[in-house]
C-alpha positions as CSV (number, residue, x, y, z in Angstrom):
1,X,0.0,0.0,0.0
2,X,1.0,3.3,-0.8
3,X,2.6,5.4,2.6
4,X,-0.8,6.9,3.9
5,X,-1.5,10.7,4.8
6,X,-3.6,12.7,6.8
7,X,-7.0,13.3,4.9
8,X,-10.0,15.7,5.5
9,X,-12.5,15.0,7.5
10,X,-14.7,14.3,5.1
11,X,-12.9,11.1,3.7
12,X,-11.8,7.9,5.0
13,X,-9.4,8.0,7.9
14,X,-6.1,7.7,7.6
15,X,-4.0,4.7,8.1
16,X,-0.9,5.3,9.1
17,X,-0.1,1.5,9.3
18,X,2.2,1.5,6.2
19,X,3.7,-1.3,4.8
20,X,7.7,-0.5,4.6
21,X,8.4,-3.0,2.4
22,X,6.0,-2.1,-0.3
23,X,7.3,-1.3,-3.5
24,X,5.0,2.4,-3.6
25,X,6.6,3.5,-0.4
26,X,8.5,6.6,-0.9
27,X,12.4,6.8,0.1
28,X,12.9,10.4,0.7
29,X,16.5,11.4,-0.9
30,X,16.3,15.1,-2.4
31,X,14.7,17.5,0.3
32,X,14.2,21.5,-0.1
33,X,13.4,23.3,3.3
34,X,11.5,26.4,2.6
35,X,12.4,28.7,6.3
36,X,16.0,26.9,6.6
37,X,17.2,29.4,9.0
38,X,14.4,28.8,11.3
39,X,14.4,26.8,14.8
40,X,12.2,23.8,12.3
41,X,14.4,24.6,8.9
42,X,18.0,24.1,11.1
43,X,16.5,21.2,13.2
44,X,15.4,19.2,9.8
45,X,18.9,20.4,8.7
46,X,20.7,18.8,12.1
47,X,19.2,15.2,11.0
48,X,20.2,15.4,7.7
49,X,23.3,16.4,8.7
50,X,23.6,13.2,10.3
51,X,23.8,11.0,7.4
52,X,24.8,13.7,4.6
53,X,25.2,11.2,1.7
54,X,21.7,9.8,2.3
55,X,20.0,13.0,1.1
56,X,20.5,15.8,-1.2
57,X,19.1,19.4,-0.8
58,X,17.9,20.7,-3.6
59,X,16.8,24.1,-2.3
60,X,17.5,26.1,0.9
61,X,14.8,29.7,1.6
62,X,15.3,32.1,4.0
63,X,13.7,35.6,4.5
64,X,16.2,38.1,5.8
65,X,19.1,36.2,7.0
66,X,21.3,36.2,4.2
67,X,24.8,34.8,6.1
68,X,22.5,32.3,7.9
69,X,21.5,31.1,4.7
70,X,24.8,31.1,2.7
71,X,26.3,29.1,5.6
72,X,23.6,26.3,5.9
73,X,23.4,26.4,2.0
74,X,27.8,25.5,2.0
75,X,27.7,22.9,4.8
76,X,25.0,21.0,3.1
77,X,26.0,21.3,-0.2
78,X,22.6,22.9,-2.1
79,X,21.5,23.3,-5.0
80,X,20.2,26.6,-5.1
81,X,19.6,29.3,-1.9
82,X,16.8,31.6,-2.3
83,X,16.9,35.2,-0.4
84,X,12.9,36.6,0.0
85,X,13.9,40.2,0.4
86,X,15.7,41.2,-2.9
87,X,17.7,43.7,-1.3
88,X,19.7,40.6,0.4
89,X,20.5,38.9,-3.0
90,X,23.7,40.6,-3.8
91,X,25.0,39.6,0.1
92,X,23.8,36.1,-0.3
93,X,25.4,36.2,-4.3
94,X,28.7,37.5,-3.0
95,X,28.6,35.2,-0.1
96,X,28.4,32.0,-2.3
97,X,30.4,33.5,-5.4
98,X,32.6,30.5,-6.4
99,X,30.6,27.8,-4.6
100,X,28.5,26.4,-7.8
101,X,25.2,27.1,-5.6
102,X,22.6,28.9,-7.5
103,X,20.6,32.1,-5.9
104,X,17.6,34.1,-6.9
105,X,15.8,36.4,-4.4
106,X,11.6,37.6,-4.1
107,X,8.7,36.1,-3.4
108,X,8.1,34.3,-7.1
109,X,11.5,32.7,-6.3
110,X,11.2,31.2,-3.0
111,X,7.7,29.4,-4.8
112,X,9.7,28.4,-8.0
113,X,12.3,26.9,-5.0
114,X,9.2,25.1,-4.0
115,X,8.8,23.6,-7.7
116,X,11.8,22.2,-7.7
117,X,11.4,18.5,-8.7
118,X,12.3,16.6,-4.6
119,X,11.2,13.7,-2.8
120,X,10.1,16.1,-0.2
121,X,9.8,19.7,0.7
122,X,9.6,21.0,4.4
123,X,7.0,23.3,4.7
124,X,8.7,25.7,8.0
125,X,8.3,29.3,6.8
126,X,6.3,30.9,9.7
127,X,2.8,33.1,8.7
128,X,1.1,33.7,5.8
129,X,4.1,34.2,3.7
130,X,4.2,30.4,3.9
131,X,1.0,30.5,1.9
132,X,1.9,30.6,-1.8
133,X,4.8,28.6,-0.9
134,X,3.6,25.6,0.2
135,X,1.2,25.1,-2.5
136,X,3.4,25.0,-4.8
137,X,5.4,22.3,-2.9
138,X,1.6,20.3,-2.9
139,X,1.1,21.1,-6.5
140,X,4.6,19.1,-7.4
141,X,2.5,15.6,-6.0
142,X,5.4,14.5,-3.8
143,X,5.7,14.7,-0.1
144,X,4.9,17.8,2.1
145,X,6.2,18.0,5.4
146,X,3.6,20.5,6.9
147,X,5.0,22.8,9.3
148,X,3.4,26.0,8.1
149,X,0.3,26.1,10.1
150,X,-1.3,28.9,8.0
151,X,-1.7,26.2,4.9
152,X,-4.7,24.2,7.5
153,X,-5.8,27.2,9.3
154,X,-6.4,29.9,6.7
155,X,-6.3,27.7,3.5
156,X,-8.1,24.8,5.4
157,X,-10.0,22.5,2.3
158,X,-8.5,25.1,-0.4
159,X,-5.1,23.4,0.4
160,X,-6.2,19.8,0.8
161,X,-8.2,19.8,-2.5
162,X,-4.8,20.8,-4.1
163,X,-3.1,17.8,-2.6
164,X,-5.7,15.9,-3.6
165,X,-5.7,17.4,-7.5
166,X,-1.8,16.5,-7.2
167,X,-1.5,12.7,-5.0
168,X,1.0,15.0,-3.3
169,X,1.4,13.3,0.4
170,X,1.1,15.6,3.6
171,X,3.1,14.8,6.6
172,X,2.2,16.9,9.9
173,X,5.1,18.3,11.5
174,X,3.7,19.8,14.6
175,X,4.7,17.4,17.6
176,X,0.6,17.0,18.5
177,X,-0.2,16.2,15.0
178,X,2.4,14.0,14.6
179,X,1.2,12.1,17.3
180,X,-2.4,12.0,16.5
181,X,-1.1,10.8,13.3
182,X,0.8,8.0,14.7
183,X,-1.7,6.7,17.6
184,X,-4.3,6.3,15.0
185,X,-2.3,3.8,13.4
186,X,-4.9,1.6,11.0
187,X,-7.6,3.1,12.6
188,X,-11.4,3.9,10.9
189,X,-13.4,7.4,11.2
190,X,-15.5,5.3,12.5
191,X,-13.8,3.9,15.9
192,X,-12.1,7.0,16.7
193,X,-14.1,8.8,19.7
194,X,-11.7,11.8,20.1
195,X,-8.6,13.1,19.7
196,X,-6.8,15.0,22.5
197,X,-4.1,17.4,22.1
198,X,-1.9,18.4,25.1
199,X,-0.5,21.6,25.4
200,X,2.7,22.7,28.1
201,X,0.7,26.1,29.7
202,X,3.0,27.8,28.7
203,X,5.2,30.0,30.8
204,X,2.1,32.0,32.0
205,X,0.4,28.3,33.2
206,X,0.3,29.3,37.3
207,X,0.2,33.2,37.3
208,X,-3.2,35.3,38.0
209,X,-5.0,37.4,35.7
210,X,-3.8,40.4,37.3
211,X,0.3,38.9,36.9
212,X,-0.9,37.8,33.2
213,X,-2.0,41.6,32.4
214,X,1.3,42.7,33.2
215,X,3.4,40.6,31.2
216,X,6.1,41.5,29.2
217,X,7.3,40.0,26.1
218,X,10.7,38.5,27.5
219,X,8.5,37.0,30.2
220,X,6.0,35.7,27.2
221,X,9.2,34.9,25.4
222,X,10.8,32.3,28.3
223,X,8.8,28.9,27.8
224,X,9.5,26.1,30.0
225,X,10.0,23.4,27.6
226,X,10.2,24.4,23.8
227,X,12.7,26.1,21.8
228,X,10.8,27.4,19.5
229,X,10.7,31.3,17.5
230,X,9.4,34.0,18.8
231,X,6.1,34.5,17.3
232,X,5.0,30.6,18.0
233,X,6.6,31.0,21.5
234,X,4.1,33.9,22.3
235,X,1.4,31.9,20.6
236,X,2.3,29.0,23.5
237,X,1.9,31.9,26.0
238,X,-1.7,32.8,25.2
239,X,-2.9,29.3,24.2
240,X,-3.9,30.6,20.8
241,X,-1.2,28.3,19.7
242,X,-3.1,25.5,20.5
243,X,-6.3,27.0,18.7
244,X,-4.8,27.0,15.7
245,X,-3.6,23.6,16.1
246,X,-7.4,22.9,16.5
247,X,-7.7,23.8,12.8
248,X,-5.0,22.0,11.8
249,X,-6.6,18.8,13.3
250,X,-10.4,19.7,12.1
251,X,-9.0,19.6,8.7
252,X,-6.4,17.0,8.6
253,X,-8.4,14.1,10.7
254,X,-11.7,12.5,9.6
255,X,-13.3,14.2,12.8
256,X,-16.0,17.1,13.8
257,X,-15.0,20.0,16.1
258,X,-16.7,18.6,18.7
259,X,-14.3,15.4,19.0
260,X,-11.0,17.6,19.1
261,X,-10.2,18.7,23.0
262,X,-7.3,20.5,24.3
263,X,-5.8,19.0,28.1
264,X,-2.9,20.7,29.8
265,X,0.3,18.8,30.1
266,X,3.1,20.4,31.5
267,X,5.8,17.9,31.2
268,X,5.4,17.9,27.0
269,X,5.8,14.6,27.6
270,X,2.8,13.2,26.0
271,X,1.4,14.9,22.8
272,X,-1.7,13.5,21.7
273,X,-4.3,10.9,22.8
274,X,-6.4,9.4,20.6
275,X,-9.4,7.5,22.0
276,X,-11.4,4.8,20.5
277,X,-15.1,3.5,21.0
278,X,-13.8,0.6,23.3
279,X,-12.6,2.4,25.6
280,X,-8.8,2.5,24.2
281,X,-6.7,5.1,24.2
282,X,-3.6,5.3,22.4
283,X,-0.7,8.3,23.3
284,X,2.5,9.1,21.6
285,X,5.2,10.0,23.9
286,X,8.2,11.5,23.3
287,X,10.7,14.2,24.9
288,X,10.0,17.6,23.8
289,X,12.2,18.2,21.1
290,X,11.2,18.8,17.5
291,X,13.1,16.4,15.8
292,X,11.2,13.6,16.7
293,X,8.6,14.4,14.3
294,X,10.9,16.0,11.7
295,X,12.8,12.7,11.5
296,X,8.8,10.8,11.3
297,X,8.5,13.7,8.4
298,X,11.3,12.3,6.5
299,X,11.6,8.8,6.6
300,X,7.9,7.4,7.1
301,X,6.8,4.6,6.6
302,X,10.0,4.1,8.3
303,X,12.0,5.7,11.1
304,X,15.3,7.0,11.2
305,X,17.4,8.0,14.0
306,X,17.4,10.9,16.1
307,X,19.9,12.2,18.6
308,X,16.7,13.1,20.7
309,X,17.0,12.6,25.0
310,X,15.2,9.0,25.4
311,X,12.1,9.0,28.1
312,X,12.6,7.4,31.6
313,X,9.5,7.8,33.1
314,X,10.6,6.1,36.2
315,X,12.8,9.3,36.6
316,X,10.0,11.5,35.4
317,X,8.0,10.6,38.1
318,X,4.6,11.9,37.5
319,X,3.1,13.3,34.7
320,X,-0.2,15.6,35.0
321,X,-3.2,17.0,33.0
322,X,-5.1,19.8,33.6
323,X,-8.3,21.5,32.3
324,X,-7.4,24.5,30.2
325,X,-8.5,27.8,32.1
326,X,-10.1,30.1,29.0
327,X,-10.8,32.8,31.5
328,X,-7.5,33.2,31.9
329,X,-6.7,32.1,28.4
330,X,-9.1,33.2,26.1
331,X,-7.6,32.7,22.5
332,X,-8.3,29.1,22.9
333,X,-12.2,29.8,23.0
334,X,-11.7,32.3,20.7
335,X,-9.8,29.9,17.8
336,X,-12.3,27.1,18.6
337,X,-15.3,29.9,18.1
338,X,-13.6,30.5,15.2
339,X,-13.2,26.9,13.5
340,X,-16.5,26.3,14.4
341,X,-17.8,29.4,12.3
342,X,-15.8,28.0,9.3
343,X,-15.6,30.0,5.9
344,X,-12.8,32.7,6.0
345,X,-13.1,32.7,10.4
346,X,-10.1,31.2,11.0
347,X,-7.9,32.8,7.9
348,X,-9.0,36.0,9.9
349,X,-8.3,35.0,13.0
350,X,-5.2,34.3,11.9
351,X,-4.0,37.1,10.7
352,X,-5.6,39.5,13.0
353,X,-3.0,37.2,15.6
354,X,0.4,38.1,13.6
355,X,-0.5,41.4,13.6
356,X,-1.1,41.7,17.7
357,X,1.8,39.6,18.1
358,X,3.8,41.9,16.2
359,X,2.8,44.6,17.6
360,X,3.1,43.0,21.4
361,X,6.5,42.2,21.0
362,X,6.8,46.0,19.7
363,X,5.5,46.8,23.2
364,X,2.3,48.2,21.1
365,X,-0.2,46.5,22.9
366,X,-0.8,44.3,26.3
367,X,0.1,40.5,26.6
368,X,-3.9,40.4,27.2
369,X,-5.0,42.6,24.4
370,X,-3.8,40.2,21.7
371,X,-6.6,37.8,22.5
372,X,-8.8,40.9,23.0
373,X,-7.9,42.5,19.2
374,X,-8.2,39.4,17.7
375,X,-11.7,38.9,18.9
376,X,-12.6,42.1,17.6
377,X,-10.7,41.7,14.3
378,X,-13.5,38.5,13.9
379,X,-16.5,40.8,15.2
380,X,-15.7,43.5,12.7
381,X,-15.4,41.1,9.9
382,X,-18.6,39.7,10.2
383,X,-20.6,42.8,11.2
384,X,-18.9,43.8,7.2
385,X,-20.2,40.2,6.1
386,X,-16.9,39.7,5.2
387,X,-16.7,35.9,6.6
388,X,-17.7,33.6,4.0
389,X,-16.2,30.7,2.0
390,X,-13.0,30.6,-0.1
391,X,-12.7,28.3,-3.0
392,X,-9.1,29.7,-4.6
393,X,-5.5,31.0,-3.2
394,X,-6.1,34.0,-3.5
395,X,-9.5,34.2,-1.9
396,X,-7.6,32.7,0.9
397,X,-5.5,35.8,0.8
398,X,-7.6,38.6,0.5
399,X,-9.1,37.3,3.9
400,X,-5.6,37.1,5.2
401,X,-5.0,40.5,4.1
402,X,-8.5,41.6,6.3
403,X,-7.6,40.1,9.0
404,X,-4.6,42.0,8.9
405,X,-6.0,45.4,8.1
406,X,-8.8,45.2,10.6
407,X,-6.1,43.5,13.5
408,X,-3.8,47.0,12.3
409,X,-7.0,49.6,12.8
410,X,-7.7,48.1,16.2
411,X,-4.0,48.6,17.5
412,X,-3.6,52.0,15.8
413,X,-7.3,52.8,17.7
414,X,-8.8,53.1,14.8
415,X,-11.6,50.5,15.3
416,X,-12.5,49.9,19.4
417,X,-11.3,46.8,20.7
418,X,-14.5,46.4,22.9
């Protein structure tokens, strides 16, 4: 059987139960990371690193960082580096003159870099730039490993009926989705009773209200167990991060909204729990460290090695689950409100996010008024009627681009937050 992949909801379940000798099973040896210089991009680059003459990288992107990019793009021996901001190109030109490594800088280029005939394309640039991007990874019909979550949440079916048009195969590369993924193992729709996502709490997972309101970003910006950018690490802080992951789940699991819960694990020990109609519940369990599923990402139906720490649970102790507090923690209501109101809600939601994360970490607005703008971001959309359903890319975008304008007028004061 072919190496499965996550499907919408609306078709059969996956089953993840590949058969590794099968002749259709896909051996991953060309790769192109789109977001190489980012905490996912440089951990996918630390595995292959490990066994450099089993892969070749076709294509390395980056944004901004052009001596990140020339240096990862040397020691791994690519193909081509691609620069987004054109004003970077000559650095990153000058910096690889002589190598034999191709460049091109913009936008169009970082999506051609994503056309580029490989076995697999990591999917890691953070945001909506991702977007564009990462469809034309699905479009080439080979393997996507998904760790743009803007692709599920804002492009949602848009982006699964273009891996469907293509046969590409989408791997999830977010640890929870990842192990939904792999405790669902030869599993129906059917049998599956709900699906559980943990999430840590985040650095903010024992403070009051009143301590939360006060928050700065360097205290947002200190989680407990990830390593992880800044904007996602924020996202951890205010539990929107685990909305979102939500809509990744609604649409890559053969579920309804109403079987996805969120529980509160501190340790990041466990990661998902799937439970079944007999009673059984299956967990995946791993040490928090990001390569576990990046290594899944790449070699499934098999498993390669990681230099991950190994669990002892015996040393661990005790690991512990809590209810998630949305009092304190609104965003999660406010992303499941949103995935439940479907059409362009979440695409909104967002985008009206990276803006009031921006503009937190710019000291523009309070660690509590990113949930706050966000919500009002989604009232003012759909007092405009300005919610509805996208069917193209660039539908998908112009309600990005709302999201973002309306998130922008609240900030600026321009629209009241409420």
């Amino acid at each position: 059987m072919p190496a499965p992949q996550p499907v919408p909801r609306h078709r059969a379940a996956p089953s993840p139960a590949g058969d590794t000798g099968s002749a259709n099973a896909r051996t991953i040896r060309s790769v192109t990371i789109l977001g190489a210089t980012g905490s996912v991009g440089q951990s996918t680059l630390d595995l292959i690193g490990l066994t450099p003459d089993a892969f070749e990288i076709v294509a390395l992107t980056a944004q901004d960082n052009a001596a990140g990019l020339a240096a990862l793009a040397l020691k791994h021996r690519a193909r081509l580096a691609v620069i987004g901001n054109p004003q970077r190109h000559g650095e990153l030109a000058s910096l690889l003159a002589g190598s034999g490594i191709a460049t091109a800088a913009g936008a169009d280029a970082i999506c051609a870099a994503a056309s580029e005939p490989a076995d697999c394309v990591m999917a890691a640039i953070v945001g909506a730039a991702g977007l564009a991007p990462t469809f034309a990874a699905a479009r080439q019909g080979r393997r996507v490993a998904l760790a743009n979550k803007e692709c599920l949440v804002s492009g949602g079916a848009v982006f699964l009926a273009e891996v469907a048009r293509s046969g590409a195969e989408l791997l999830p590369v977010d640890s929870e989705h990842s192990a939904a993924f792999q405790a669902m193992a030869g599993s129906r729709a059917g049998e599956i009773e709900t699906i559980t996502l943990t999430a840590s709490g985040g650095p903010f997972r024992t403070w009051s209200a009143g301590q939360i309101a006060a928050a700065t970003p360097e205290m947002a910006l200190c989680h407990p167990n990830w390593k992880m950018g800044r904007k996602i690490t924020i996202d951890s802080a205010t539990l929107m991060n685990k909305g979102l992951e939500l809509i990744e789940a609604y649409h890559l699991f053969p579920v309804k909204a109403r079987q996805l819960k969120v529980v509160v694990h501190p340790q990041s020990i466990v990661h998902a729990l799937v439970a079944y109609k007999d009673g059984s519940v299956l967990a995946q369990l791993a040490a928090p460290d990001m390569r576990t599923p990046i290594a899944l990402s790449l070699s499934w139906p098999r498993r390669m090695s990681a230099p991950t720490a190994r669990l002892d649970l015996a040393k661990t102790g005790t690991l512990t689950f809590e209810e998630p507090d949305i009092v304190r923690f609104p965003a999660l209501a406010i992303a499941r409100g949103a995935m439940e109101r479907g059409d362009t809600a979440p695409a909104i939601l967002n985008a009206a996010n990276e803006i009031s994360v921006a503009a937190f970490l710019d000291r523009k607005l309070s660690f509590t008024s990113i949930a706050r703008t966000v919500a009002a971001a989604l009232d003012a959309a759909e007092r405009r009627g300005s919610i509805k359903p996208a069917s193209t890319l660039s539908e998908v975008l112009e309600a990005d681009a709302l999201g973002r304008e309306l998130a922008s007028a609240i900030v600026s004061g321009d629209i009241s937050r409420g």
